[in-house]
C-alpha positions in Angstrom: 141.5 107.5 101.4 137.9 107.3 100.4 135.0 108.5 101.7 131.0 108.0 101.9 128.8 110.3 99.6 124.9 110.9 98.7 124.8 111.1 94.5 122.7 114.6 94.7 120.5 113.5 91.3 119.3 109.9 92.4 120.3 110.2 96.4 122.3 106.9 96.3 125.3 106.6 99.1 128.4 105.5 96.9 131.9 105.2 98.1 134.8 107.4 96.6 138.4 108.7 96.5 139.1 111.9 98.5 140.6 113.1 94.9 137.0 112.0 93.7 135.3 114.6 95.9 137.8 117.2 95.3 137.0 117.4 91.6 133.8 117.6 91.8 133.9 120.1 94.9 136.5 122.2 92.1 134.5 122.2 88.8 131.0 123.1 91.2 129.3 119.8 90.9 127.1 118.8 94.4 128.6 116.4 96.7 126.9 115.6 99.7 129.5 114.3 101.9 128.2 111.3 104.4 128.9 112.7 108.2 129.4 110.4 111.7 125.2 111.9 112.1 124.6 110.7 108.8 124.5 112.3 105.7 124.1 116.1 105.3 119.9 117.0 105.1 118.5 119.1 102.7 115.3 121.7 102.3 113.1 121.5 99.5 110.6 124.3 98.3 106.9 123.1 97.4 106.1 125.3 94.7 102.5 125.7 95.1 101.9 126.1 98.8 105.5 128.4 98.1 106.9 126.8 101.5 109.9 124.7 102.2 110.1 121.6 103.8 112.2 120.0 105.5 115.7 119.4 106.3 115.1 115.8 105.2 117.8 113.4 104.1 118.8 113.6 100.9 117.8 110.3 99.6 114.3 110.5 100.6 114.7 114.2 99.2 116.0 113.2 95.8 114.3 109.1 95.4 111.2 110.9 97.0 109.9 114.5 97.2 111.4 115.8 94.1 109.7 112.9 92.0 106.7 113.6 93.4 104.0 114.2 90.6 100.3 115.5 91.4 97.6 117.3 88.9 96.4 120.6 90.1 93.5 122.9 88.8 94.8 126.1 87.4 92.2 128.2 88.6 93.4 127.6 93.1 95.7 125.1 95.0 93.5 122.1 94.5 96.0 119.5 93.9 95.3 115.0 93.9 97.8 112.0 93.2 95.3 111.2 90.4 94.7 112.1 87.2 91.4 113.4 85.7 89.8 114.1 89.2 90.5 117.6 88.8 87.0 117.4 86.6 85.3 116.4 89.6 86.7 119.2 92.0 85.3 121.6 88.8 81.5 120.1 89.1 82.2 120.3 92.6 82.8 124.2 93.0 79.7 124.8 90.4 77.5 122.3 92.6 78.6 124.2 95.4 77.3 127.4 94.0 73.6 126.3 92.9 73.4 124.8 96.2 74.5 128.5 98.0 72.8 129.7 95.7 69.9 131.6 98.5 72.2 130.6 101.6 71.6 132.7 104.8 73.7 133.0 107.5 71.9 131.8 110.9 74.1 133.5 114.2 73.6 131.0 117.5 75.5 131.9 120.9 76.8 128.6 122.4 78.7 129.1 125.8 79.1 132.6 125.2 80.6 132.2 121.5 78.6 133.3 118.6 78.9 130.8 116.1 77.4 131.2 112.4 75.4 128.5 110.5 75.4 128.2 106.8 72.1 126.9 105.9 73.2 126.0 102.2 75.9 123.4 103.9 75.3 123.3 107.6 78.7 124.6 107.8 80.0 126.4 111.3 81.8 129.1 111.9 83.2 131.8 114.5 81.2 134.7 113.7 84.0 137.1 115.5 85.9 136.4 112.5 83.5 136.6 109.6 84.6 133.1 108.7 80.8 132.7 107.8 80.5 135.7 105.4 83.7 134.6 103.9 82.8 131.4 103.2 79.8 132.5 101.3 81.6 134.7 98.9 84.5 131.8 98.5 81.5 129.7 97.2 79.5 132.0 95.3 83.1 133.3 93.4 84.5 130.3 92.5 83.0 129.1 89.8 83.8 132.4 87.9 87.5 131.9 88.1 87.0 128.0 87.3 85.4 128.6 84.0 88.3 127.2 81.3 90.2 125.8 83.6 92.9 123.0 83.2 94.5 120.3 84.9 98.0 120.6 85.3 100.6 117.4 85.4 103.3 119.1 87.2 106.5 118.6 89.8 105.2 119.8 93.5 108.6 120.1 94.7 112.3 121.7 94.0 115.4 122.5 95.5 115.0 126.4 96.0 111.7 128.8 95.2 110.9 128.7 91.3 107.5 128.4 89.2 106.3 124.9 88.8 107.2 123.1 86.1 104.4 121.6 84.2 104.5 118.3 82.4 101.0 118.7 80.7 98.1 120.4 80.4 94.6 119.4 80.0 91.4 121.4 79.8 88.7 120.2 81.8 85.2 120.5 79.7 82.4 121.1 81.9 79.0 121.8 81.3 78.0 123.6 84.2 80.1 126.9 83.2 77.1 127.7 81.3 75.7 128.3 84.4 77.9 131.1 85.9 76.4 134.2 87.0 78.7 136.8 88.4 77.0 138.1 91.6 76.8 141.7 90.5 74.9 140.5 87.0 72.9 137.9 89.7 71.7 141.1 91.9 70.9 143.4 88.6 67.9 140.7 87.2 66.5 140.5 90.7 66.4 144.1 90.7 64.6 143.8 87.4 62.3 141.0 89.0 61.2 143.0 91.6 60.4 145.9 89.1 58.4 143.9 86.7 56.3 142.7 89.4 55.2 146.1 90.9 53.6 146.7 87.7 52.3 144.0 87.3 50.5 145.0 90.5 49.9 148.5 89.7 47.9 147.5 85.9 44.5 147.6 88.0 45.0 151.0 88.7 45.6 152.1 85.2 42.7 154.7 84.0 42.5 155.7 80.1 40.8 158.8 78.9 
């Protein structure tokens, strides 16, 4: 008797003995045995969103997902198909901060929602939930976690939760992490600004004896 199985490490269907699937079934080796619904599906874990997907059939799982290859920054979960873009996203999230830079939060009620407006993108939010305020700090913090960052070539997905397995590792050279003020050092020299100035103001009244 034979019977119809998926190969578990290239996800071809093959034909083979009954004795054929015993073996492998006795010395632990996969089989996925071929059912009247088709083959048996499988799950697979994406390691960086750390969710699983699926059931899918194991040949799309195995000729597929599990070959899938994408570069990520190692500072967050950006992640692109293409290599060398993670550069970009890097200018990107310092660009991002000079232009938030003096961003203000504008609050509008629209049909009885209060909305907020960020006037350093023109984004919108639901001011209920802070999304505004949060978005602010996202922007302003980034860059400080970007500074050194790599691009990874790595694996996105496996057959059960693990760390990702990188293939390379390329750090990204950017000028603008010269640039990168942490906001408590950003609020100290305006401090200092404001004091300057006041004597500035104050040398007219000055009197020597």
């Amino acid at each position: 008797m034979t019977q119809k199985v998926i190969d578990p490490n290239t996800g071809v269907e093959s034909v083979v003995s009954d004795s054929a699937v015993r073996n492998a079934v006795e010395s632990e080796r996969p089989v996925y045995r071929m059912t009247r619904d088709g083959p048996t599906k499988v799950k697979i874990f994406d390691v960086i969103d750390k969710t699983w997907l699926g059931p899918i059939a194991p040949n799309l799982a195995y000729q597929d997902y599990l070959l899938k290859v994408v570069f990520k920054c190692s500072a967050c979960n950006f992640t692109t198909p293409r290599e060398n873009q993670v550069a970009e996203h890097i200018r990107a999230v310092f660009n991002g901060q000079s232009i938030h830079a003096d961003a203000t939060l504008e609050t509008v009620i629209d049909n009885g929602i209060a909305w907020q407006f960020c006037s350093g993108c023109g984004g919108k939010f639901r001011a209920g939930k802070r999304a505004g305020n949060k978005h602010l700090e996202a922007v302003q913090g980034a860059p400080v976690v970007h500074v050194g960052a790599s691009e990874l070539m790595m694996k996105r997905f496996a057959l059960e939760p693990s760390e990702p397995m990188i293939m390379k590792r390329t750090p990204v050279h950017s000028g603008e992490v010269l640039s990168v003020v942490e906001p408590e050092a950003k609020v100290m020299r305006s401090s200092r600004r404001r004091h300057r100035s006041r004597r500035g103001r104050n040398k007219g009244d000055v009197s020597f004896q």
